[in-house]
Residue, then its C-alpha position, 0 to 999 in steps of 0.5 A: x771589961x774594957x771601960x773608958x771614953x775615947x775621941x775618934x777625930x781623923x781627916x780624910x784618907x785621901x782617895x779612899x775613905x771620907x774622915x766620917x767614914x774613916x770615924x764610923x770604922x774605928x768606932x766600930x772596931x773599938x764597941x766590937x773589942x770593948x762594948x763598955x767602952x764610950x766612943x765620941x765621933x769627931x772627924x776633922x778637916x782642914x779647910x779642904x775637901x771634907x770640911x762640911x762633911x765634919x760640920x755635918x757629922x757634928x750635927x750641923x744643917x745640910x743646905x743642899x743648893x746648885x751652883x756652877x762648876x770650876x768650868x761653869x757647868x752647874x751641878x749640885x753642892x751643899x753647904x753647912x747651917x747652924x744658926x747665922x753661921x755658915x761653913x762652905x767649902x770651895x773645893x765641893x763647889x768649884x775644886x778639882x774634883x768638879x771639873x768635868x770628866x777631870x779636864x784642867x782649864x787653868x785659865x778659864x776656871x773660876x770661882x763664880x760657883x763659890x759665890x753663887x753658895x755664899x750669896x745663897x746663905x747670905x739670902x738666908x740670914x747668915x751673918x757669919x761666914x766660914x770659907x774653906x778654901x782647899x782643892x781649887x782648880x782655879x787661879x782668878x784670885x777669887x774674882x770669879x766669887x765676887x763677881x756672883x756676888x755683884x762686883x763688876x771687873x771692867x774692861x777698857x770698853x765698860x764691859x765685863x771681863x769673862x770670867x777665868x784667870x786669863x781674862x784678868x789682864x783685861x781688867x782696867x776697873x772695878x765696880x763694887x755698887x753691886x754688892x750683895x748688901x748682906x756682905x755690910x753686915x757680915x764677918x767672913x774667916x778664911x779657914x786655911x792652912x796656906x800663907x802663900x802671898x798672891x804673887x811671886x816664886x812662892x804665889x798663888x800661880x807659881x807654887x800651886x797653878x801646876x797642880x791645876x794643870x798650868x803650863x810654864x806659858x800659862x802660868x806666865x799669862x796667869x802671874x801678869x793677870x793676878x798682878x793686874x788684878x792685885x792693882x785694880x783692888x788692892x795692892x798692898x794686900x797681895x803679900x798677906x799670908x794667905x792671900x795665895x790660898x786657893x788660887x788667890x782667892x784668899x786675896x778676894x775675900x781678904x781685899x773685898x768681903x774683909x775676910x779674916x785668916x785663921x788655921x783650918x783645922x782650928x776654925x773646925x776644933x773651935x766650930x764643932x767644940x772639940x775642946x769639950x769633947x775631948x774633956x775627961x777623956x782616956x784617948x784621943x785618936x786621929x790621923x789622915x792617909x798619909x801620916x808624915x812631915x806635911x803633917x806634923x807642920x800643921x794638918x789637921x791631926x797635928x791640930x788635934x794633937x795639940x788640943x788633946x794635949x792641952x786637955x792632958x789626954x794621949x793621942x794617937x794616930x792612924x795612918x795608911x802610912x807612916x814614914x815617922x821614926x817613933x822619936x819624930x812621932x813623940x817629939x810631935x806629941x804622940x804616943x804612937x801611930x798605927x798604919x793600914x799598911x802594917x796589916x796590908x802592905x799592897x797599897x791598892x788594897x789597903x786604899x780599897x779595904x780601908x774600912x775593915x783594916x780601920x776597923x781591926x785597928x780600932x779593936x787593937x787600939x781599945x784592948x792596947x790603951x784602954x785599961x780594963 
């Protein structure tokens, strides 16, 4: 019989399984193929979309609350509890997946929704706050989250500026009076694997506005509006690492609610206690749907990797793809990466039968790395 105990800590595959899903199906094939060995569930995420999903699979409170929409449609959401500490997701409140019917609005968009989230945990209790800040579908430098959260941005008449990039370039002041009291007591970290500043060729607008839909006129508008917007609230902050993240949004959390940056995927490592997970183990397995040079500069499997490695057990990844060499993959730390695509080459019907191909995988990697 094939004993041992194996960490399964993949992301998402993008567009086809969910990281926990993605864990399950391993998991599944391995007991199938060795029923003594022990398998230890971990998905991951970076920041972006599936990052509460991996607190939920580690046993942390599901709050389930309603907030408005990258477009201000209201909708459902749900946010992640464990004690006074909350991790929220941007990208499951104001991302590019809610916009409805999958319409850009590059200059409207906001981030007030994110806000409305945040405000809901600070009103119970939480005192520490995880943002993760991947997938946005705006670019208002996060003004639209401080403005749920009680800042007023003024124009030259005294009134608020609607919400949405654009409206930026009106701003002539800030109002921060209104301010959630709770935002006093509190510590706030950015989980990010962006260090774009605010501004510039590599800003916010510039490098990421495009992916939201933004032409090169609007992208004009956009830039003017955030450099007005960096002035009004804090100008030196505006070349932070990180400031860029999301649209901006790391700048507002950063100027405003004194957000600190930290890597994503070791926020998550650090929250789910994946240290002690992976203590004493024979196996480390991880991976995401594309298994590339993007990953190996800092996603979340490349996370894992380290982690597993400084605990001194083997990794190994999953992929749908994997354009690595076998010298790229162990310069990297791996032992080897396994892919969807090697089993079913039509990547339709890999994406659609993701679940069983990551099963027969799983099996594969019991009898492969476990000794019996």
């Amino acid at each position: 019989m094939v004993n041992g105990r194996v960490v399964v800590a993949p992301d998402k595959f993008k567009g086809s399984v969910s990281g926990p899903e993605a864990a399950g199906a391993l998991a599944a094939g391995m007991v199938r193929a060795a029923p003594g060995v022990e398998v230890v569930r971990a998905p991951v995420a970076d920041g972006g979309d599936g990052t509460v999903d991996a607190f939920l699979a580690a046993g942390w409170e599901r709050v389930e609350v309603e907030a408005e929409g990258p477009t201000g449609v209201p909708g459902p959401t749900a946010y992640a509890v464990r004690d006074e500490t909350a991790v929220i997701e941007l990208a499951a409140v104001v991302g590019l997946a809610k916009l409805p019917g999958g319409h850009a609005d590059p200059l409207h968009a906001s981030t007030y929704g994110l806000g409305q989230v945040i405000a809901h945990a600070l009103d119970r209790g939480v005192r520490t706050l995880v943002l993760g800040v991947g997938g946005s579908a705006s670019s208002d430098g996060g003004a639209g989250m401080l403005q749920a959260l009680g800042l007023r941005v003024l124009d030259v008449r005294g009134d608020e500026v609607p919400r949405g990039g654009a409206a930026l370039a009106r701003a002539v002041g800030v109002d921060r009076s209104g301010l959630h009291p709770a935002l006093a007591d509190i510590s706030v970290t950015l989980a990010s694997d962006v260090d774009n500043p605010l501004l510039g060729t590599h800003g916010a607008v510039a490098v990421f506005a495009p992916q939201k839909g933004a032409d090169p006129q609007q992208c004009a508008v956009l830039e003017a509006a955030l450099a007005n917007w960096a002035k009004l609230v804090d100008p030196d902050g505006a070349e932070r690492p990180g400031a860029g993240a999301a649209g901006g949004t790391g700048f507002g959390a950063m100027a405003v609610l004194g957000a600190v940056e930290r890597s994503g995927i070791d926020v998550v490592l650090d929250l789910i206690g994946f240290e002690s997970l992976v203590r004493g183990a024979d196996l480390v397995v991880t991976g995401e749907g594309s298994f590339d040079e993007q990953t190996l500069r800092g996603k979340a499997p490349m996370g894992v990797c380290r982690a597993a490695l400084a605990a001194g057990v083997p990794v190994v990844a999953v992929a749908g793809r994997c354009p690595l060499s076998e010298n790229e993959l162990r310069a990297a730390g791996f032992t080897a990466c396994h892919t969807l695509a090697e089993i079913e080459p039509d990547p339709a019907r890999s994406m659609a039968q993701a679940v069983p191909l990551l099963e027969r995988i799983g099996a594969a990697l019991a009898t492969r790395y476990l000794a019996p």
